[in-house]
C-alpha positions in Angstrom: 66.4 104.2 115.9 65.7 100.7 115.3 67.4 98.4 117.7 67.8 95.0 119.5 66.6 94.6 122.8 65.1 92.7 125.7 63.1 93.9 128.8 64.2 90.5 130.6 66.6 88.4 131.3 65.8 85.0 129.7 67.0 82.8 126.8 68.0 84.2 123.5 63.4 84.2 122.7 63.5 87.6 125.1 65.6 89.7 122.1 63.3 92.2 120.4 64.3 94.0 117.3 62.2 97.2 117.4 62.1 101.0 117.7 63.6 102.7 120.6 64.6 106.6 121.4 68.1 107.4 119.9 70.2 107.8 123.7 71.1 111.1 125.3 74.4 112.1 125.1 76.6 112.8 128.5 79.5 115.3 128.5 81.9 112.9 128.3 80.4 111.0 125.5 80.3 110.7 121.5 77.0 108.8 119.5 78.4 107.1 117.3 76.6 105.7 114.1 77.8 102.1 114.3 78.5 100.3 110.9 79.7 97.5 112.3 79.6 95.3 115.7 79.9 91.9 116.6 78.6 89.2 119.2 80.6 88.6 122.1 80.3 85.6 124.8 80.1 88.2 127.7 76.5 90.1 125.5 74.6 85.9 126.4 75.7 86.0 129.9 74.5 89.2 130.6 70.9 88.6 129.0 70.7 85.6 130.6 70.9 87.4 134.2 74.5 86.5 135.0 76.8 89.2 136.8 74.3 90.8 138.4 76.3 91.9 141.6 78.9 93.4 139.1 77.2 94.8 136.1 73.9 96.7 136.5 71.2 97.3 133.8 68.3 99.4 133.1 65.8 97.5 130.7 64.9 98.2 128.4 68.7 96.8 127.9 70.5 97.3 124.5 73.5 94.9 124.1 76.6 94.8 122.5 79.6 96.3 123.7 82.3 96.1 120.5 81.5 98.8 117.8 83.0 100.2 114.7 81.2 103.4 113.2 81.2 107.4 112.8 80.5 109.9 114.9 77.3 111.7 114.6 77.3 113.6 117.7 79.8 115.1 120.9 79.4 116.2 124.4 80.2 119.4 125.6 83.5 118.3 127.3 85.1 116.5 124.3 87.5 117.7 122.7 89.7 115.3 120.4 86.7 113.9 118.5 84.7 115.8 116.1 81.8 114.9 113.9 82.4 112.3 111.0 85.6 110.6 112.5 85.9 106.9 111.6 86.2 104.8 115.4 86.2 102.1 116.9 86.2 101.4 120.5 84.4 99.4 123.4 81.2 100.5 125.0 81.5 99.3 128.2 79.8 100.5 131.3 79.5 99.1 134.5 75.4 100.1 134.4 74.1 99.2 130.8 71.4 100.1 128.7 72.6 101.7 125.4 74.8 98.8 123.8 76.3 98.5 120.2 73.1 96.7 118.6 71.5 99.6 117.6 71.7 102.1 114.4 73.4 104.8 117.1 75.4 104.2 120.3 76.5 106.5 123.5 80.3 105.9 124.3 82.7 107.5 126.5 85.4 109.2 124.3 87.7 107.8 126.6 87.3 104.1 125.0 88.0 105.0 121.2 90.2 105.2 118.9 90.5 106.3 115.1 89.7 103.7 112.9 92.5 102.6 111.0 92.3 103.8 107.4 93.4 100.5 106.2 91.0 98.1 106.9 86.8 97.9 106.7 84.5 98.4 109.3 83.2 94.8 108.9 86.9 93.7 110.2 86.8 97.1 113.1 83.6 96.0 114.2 85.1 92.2 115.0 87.5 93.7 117.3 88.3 92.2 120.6 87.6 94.0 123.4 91.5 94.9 124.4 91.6 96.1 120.1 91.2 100.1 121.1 93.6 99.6 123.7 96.2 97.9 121.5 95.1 100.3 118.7 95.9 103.9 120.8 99.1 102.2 122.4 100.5 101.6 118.6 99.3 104.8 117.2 101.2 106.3 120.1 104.1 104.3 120.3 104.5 104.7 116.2 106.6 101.7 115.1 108.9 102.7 112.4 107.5 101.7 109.0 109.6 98.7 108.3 109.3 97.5 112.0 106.8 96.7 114.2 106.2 96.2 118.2 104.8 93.5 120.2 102.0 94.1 122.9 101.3 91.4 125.0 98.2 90.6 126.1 99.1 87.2 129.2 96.1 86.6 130.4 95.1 85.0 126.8 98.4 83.6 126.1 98.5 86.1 123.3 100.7 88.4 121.7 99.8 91.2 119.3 102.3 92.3 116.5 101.5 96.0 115.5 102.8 97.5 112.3 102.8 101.0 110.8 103.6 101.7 106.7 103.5 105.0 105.9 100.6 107.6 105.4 98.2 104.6 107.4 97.8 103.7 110.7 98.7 101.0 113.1 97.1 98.0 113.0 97.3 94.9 115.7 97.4 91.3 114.4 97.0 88.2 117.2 99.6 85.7 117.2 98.5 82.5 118.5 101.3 80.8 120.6 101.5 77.7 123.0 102.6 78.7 126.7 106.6 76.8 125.5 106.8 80.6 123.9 105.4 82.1 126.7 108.5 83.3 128.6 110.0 84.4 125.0 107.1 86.5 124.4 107.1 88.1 127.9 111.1 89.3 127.2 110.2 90.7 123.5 106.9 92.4 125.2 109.0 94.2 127.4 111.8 96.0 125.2 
C-alpha cells in the first residue's frame, strides 16, 4: 500500500511517501480503506520525538490518527461492523505504527462510528478527535427530528449542537462561545 512514513524522529524532511506492507489485522480490529484524513497538531509532535514516556512507536511509524473511509476487512471478534460500511473514527493507540496516512488503516472497532449519510468523506475525514464520540453519543441518544441536543465538550470551551432529520443520521456542529456563556452552556449540557 502506498503510504507516508518516517523511520526517525526529525523535522517534517524525515516523511517518506513510499510502499509499505498493508497491516495485520488483530481480533478486535477493522482495516479500513481511508478516503479521507486530516493533519492534526498532535501527528508534528509525535514525529518530532515528543511524548516519548507516554506514547510508544515502532518505526517504521505511519501517522495520522483522524480517518474517514470503508471497511475492507474484520477481526474474528467483531461483530457490529461488516465489510463496506461507511466510518469514521480515531485511530489512536498508545504504541503506534499503522496511522491514517496510508491507502488502508488497522483500528479498534471500539473507536468508530457509521459515517453519517449526509455529509462527504472530505468533511468525515476533518473530524476532531472527540467527532466519533459525539457522533455514537447522538446516534444513541436520537434527538427528535425537529430538535436537537447539546454535548459539551469544557475542556475547549466548546459546545456541540447535534441534530437528527429523518431517514439520516446525527450530525455534530461546534459552536464557538466566549467563557461569559460558559456556565449557560454547562446547565443546557446537562438536561
Amino acid at each position: 500500500m502506498k503510504a507516508v512514513f518516517y523511520e526517525q524522529h526529525g523535522a517534517p524532511e524525515v516523511l517518506q511517501v513510499g510502499e509499505r506492507p498493508t497491516p495485520e489485522l488483530q481480533d478486535h480490529e477493522v482495516l479500513v480503506e481511508v478516503v479521507a484524513t486530516s493533519v492534526n497538531p498532535i501527528d508534528r509532535r509525535l514525529r518530532s520525538g515528543e511524548l516519548q514516556e507516554y506514547i510508544t512507536r515502532t518505526f517504521p511509524v505511519v501517522p495520522g490518527w483522524d480517518l474517514a473511509g470503508r471497511i475492507v476487512e474484520v477481526g474474528t471478534k467483531v461483530t457490529h461492523w461488516q465489510v463496506g460500511d461507511e466510518i469514521l473514527g480515531l485511530a489512536f493507540t498508545w504504541s503506534i505504527q499503522h496511522g491514517s496516512y496510508a491507502e488502508y488503516c488497522p483500528i479498534d472497532a471500539a473507536s468508530i462510528t457509521q459515517k453519517p449519510a449526509s455529509i462527504s468523506f472530505r468533511t468525515s475525514g476533518r473530524a476532531s478527535f472527540g467527532e466519533p464520540d459525539r457522533l455514537a453519543s447522538a446516534q444513541r441518544i436520537r434527538p427528535t427530528p425537529s430538535g436537537s441536543i447539546c454535548l459539551h465538550s469544557g475542556r475547549r470551551r466548546r459546545c456541540w449542537q447535534c441534530s437528527h432529520s429523518h431517514g439520516q443520521a446525527p450530525w455534530c456542529q461546534g459552536l464557538h462561545h466566549d467563557q461569559r456563556q460558559e456556565p449557560r452552556l454547562r446547565q443546557v449540557a446537562r438536561r
